[in-house]
N, C-alpha and C positions, 0 to 999 in steps of 0.2 A: 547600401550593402552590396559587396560584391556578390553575384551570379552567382547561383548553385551550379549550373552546367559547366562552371569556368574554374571551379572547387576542386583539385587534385585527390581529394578524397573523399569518395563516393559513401564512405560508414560514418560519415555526417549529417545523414538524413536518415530517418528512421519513419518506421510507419506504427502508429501504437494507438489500437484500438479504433483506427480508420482515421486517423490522425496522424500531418506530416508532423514529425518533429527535426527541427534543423539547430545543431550544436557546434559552437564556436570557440575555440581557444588559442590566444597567441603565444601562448607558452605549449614546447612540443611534449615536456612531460607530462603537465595538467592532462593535457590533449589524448594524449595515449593510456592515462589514467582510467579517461573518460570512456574513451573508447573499447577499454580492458571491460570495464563498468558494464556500460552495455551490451556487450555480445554475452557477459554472464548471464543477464538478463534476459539475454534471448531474445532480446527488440527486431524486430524486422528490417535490417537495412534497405535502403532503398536507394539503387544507383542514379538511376535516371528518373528524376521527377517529376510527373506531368503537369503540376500547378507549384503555384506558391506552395511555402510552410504555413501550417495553423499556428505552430509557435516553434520561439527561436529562445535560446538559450546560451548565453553566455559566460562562460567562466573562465576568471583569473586568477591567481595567484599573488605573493608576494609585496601585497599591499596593502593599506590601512585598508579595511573595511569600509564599506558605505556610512554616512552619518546617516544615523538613524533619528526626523526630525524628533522634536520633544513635547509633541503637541496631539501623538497619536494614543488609539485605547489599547492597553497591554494584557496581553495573558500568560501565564505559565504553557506552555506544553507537557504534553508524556516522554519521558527520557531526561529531563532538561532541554534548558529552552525558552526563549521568550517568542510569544507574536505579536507585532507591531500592528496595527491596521486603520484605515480612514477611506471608509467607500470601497472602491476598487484596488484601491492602495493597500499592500499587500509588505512587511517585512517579519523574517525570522531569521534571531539570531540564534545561533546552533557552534556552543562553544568558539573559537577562532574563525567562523566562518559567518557571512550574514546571505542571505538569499532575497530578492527584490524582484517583485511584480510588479512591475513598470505599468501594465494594461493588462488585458484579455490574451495575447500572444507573445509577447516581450519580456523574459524573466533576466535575468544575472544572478551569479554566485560567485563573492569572493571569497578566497582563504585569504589571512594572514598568510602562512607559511605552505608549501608545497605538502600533501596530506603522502600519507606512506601507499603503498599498494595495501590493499586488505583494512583498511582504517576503515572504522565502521562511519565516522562524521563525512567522508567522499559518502560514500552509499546514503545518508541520513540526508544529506544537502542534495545532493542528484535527486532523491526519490522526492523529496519536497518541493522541489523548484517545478521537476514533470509535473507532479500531480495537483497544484495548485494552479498552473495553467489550465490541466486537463479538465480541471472543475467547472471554470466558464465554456467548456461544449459538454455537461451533463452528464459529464465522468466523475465519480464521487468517488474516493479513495477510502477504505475501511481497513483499519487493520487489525484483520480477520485472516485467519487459514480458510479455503474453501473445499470440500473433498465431494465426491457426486457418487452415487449409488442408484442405479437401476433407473438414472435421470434425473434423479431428486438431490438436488442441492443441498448442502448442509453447513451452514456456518462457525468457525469457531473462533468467539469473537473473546481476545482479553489483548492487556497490556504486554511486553516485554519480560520473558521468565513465569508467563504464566502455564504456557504446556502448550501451546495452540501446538506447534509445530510437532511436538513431540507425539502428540494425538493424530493429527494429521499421517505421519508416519507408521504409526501403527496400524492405523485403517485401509494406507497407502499398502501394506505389507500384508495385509487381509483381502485386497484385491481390488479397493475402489479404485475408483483415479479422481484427480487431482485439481484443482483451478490453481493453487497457491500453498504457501506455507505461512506464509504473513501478511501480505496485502492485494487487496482486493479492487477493484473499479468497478461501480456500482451504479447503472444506468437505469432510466426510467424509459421503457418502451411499449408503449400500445395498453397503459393501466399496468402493466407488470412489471418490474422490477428483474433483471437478468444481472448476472455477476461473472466476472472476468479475472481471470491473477493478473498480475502487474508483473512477477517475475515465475519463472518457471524452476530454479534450484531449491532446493531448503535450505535453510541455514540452523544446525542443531549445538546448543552449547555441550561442549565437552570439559571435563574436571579439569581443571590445573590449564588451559589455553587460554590466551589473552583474548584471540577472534574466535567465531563460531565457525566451525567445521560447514563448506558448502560443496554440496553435492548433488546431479541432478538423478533423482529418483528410475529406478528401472517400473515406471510404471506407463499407463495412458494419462494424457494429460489432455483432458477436456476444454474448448474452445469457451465455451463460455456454459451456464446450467441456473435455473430457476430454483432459489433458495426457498424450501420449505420447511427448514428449521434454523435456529440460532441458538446455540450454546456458548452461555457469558461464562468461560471458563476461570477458574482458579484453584490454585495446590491446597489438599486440606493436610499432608503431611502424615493422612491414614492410610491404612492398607485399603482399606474402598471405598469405592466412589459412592457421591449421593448425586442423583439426579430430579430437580422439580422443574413444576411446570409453572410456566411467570403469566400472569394476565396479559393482556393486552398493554395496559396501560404501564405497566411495570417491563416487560418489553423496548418503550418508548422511549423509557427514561432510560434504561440501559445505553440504547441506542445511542442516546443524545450525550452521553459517557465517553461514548467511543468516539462521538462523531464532534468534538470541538467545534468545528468550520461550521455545523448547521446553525448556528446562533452568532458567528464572531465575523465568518467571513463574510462584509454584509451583501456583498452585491451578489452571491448565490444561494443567501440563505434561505430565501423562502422556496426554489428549487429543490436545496437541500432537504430543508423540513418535509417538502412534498414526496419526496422518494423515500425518507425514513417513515413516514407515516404509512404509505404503502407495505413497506415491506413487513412494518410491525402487524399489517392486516391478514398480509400476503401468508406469512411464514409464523408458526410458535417458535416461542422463544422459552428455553430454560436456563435455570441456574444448573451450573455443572461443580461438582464439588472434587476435584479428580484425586482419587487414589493411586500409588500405586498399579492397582490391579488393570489400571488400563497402559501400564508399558509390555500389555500382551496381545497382541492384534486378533485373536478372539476375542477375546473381555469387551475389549475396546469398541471394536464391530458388534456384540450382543447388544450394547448397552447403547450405541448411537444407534442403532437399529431399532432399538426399543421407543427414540425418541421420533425417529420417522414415523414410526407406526401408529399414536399417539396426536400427532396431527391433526 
C-alpha cells in the first residue's frame, strides 16, 4: 500500500477514539462522498501520522459486489439487512451495497452504483464497516442516544423511529449535554464501562422529507460519561409517558436486543458479553413507554431525572 505521508490528502486519516483510521477510494466522487461523510461526523482528521493505521478502509463503487461465500451463518439485521459471518469473517449486505471484514484492521465497501449525497445506505455502510473494525480494539457500537446530567450518563437505547433522538433533544434543550443522538462506542475500562458518541450532529425525522433533517446542536457535548441508567425506549401513541423499572436480568436481555454482535460476531463475542454484563450491573435499566408529554424539555428532564434518582 502506498505511504500515508506520500498521500496528497491529509482527511484520509482520522483518529476515532485513540484509533488511526485510514480511508481509500479510487473513484474521486465516492472519495469526496466519503469525506463530506466524515467531517459531518466530526472525526478528527489527522495530517501527519506518527505510526501505521489500526484500520484501513476501502471503498468503491460501480461494481458487482463481493461474492458472498454460501457456506457462512446468516442473520437478519435492524433496518434491513443480512450478516454474513465464519470466525473473524465478517459480511453485510445493506441493500446494493456489501461491506467486508477481511481481518481485525482491513475492511472494504462496495456499492453497485454511485450512493447520492445525503443517502442514508453511504452513512449505514460507512458506520458499519468503522465500527465493526472498531469492535476487535474493544469499542462496541450501541445504538443508543447518550445525554449526561451533572456527570451521570444516561442511555436511551431503541431501534430506528423509536424517539431516542427526539428525547435526547429535548433534554439537549433542558440544558444537559450530549454524547450522541444515535450511536454510541462502548468501552470496558478498569471494571467500568465508559460511553463515547460516534457522531456529534442529530439527525431528526421531519413530516413529508425523504432524509432526516441534520444539525449540530447549540449545546456542550461531552467527551465521553459513565452510564448510570438505560432507557429501552419506545412510542406508546399516548399523551404520557410510563416509566418502570427492569431487573437486572431483564436489563440483559434488553441489551442483548440491541446488541446482535454480542452472540454473532464470534471472535469478540465473549468481550462483547463481558461489557454488556457489566454495564447491566453498572447502570438500571427501564422500560420507557414515551408520550407525547415528553416533546417538552421540562417533562422530559422531570421524568429522566426521575430515573437517575432511582438508581
Amino acid at each position: 500500500m502506498e505511504a500515508i505521508s506520500d498521500r496528497p490528502a491529509p482527511q484520509d486519516v482520522y483518529s476515532v477514539a485513540g484509533r488511526l483510521l485510514f480511508i481509500e477510494s479510487f473513484n474521486t466522487e465516492l472519495r469526496n462522498l466519503i469525506v463530506d461523510l466524515f467531517a459531518g461526523w466530526q472525526l478528527e482528521p489527522v495530517a501527519l501520522p506518527d505510526r501505521p493505521p489500526d484500520i484501513q478502509i476501502s471503498f468503491s463503487c460501480g461494481e458487482a459486489p463481493r461474492r458472498i461465500p454460501r457456506d457462512l451463518e446468516q442473520f437478519e439485521i435492524a433496518e434491513g439487512g443480512k450478516c454474513y459471518t465464519r470466525g473473524a469473517e465478517l459480511y453485510l449486505q445493506l441493500g446494493e451495497s456489501v461491506v467486508h471484514l477481511e481481518s481485525g484492521s482491513s475492511v472494504s465497501v462496495t456499492f453497485t452504483e454511485l450512493p447520492r449525497a445525503g443517502d442514508p445506505l453511504l452513512g449505514r455502510a460507512a458506520s458499519f464497516a468503522v465500527c465493526a473494525a472498531l469492535r476487535r480494539y474493544g469499542l462496541f457500537d450501541l445504538h443508543s442516544a447518550g445525554v449526561v446530567e451533572s456527570g451521570n450518563g444516561v442511555l436511551i437505547i431503541g431501534p430506528s423511529g423509536s424517539g431516542k433522538s427526539t428525547l435526547a433533544l429535548q433534554l439537549v434543550q433542558a440544558g444537559w449535554s450530549y454524547l450522541s443522538d444515535d450511536e454510541l462506542l462502548l468501552s470496558l475500562e478498569d471494571g467500568v464501562v465508559e460511553a463515547r458518541g460516534f457522531r456529534s450532529f442529530f439527525a431528526v425525522s421531519e413530516a413529508g422529507a425523504e432524509f432526516k433533517h441534520c444539525f449540530e446542536p447549540e449545546a456542550k457535548r461531552a467527551e465521553q460519561a459513565t452510564p448510570q441508567a438505560l432507557l429501552f425506549i419506545h412510542l406508546n401513541g399516548q399523551p404520557r409517558s410510563e416509566l418502570s423499572k427492569l431487573t437486572q436480568a431483564e436489563t440483559m436481555t434488553r441489551l442483548l436486543r440491541a446488541c446482535p454482535w454480542a452472540t454473532y460476531d464470534r471472535s469478540i463475542a465473549g468481550a462483547n458479553l463481558a461489557l454488556l454484563s457489566t454495564l447491566a450491573r453498572q447502570a438500571s435499566g427501564f422500560d420507557l413507554s414515551a408520550g407525547s408529554d415528553l416533546l417538552e424539555p421540562r417533562s422530559a428532564a422531570s421524568l429522566v431525572k426521575s430515573a437517575l434518582t432511582s438508581s
